[in-house]
C-alpha positions as CSV (number, residue, x, y, z in Angstrom):
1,X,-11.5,37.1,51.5
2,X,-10.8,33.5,52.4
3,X,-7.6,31.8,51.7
4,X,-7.9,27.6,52.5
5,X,-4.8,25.9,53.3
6,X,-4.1,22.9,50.9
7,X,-4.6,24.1,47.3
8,X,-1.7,24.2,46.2
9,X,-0.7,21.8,42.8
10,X,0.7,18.3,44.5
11,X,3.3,15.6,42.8
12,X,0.2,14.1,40.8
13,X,-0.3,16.7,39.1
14,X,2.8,18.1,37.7
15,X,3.6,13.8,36.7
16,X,0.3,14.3,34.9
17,X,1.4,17.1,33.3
18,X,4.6,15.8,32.5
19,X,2.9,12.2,31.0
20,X,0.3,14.6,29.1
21,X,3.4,16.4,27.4
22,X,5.0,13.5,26.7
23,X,2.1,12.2,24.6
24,X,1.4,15.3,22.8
25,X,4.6,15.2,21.1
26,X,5.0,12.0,20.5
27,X,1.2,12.3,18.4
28,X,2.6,15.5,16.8
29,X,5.7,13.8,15.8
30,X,4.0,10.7,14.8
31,X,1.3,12.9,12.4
32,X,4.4,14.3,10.9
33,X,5.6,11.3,10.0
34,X,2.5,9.7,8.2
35,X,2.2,13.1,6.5
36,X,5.6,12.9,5.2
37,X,4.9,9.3,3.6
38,X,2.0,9.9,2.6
39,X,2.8,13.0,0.4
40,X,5.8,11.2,-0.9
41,X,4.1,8.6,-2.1
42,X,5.8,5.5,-0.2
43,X,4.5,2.2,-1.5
44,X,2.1,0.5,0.9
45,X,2.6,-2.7,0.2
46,X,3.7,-5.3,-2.2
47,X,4.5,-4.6,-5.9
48,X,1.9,-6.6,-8.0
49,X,3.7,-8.2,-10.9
50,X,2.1,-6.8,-14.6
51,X,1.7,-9.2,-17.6
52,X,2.8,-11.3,-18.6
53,X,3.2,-12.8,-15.5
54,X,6.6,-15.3,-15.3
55,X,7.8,-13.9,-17.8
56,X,5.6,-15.5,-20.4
57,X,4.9,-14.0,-24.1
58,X,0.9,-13.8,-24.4
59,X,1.8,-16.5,-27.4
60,X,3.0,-18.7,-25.2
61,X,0.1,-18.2,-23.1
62,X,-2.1,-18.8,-26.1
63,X,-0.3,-22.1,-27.1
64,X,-0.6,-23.1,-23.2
65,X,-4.3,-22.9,-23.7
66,X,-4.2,-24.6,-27.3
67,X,-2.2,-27.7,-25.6
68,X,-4.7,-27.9,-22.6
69,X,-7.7,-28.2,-24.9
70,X,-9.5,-25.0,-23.8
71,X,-9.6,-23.7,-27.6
72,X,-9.8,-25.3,-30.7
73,X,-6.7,-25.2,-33.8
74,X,-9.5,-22.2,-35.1
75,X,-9.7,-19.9,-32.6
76,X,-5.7,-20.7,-31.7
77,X,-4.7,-19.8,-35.1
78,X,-7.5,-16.6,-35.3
79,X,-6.2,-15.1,-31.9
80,X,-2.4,-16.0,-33.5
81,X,-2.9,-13.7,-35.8
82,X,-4.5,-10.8,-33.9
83,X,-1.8,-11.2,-31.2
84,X,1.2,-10.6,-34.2
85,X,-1.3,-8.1,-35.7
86,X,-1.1,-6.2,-32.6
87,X,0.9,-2.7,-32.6
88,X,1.7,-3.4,-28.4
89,X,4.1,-6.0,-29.1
């Protein structure tokens, strides 16, 4: 059998080795991390405000529209009514 001189590992390869461990924890820590807030249900971004937005009753919205001319004293005084009517209030 033959034995070569010269094969033995050099620097390169055990800083390679070293680099490659270096990033393979750093993914495994990382994937734990997004797993953790995604399971916990972090928010991902900005709340979105619900109605009414401002802080404005849907009657007030209503009248807003009435002023503007968008609807007619009818139709104001019709929705009005279904608005008070409602059981959400």
């Amino acid at each position: 059998m033959m034995f070569w001189y010269g094969h033995d590992m050099s620097g390169w390869v055990y800083a390679g080795m070293a680099i490659g461990m270096v990033v393979f924890w750093v993914l495994i820590i990382a994937g734990i991390v997004m797993l953790i807030r995604y399971t916990t249900g972090a928010p991902q971004g900005p709340a979105v405000p619900q109605f009414p937005p401002y802080g404005e009753s849907p009657e007030r919205l209503l009248a807003a529209r009435f002023a503007r001319g968008e609807i007619d004293e009818a139709e104001y005084r019709q929705r009005l009514a279904a608005l008070r009517a409602s059981p959400y209030q």
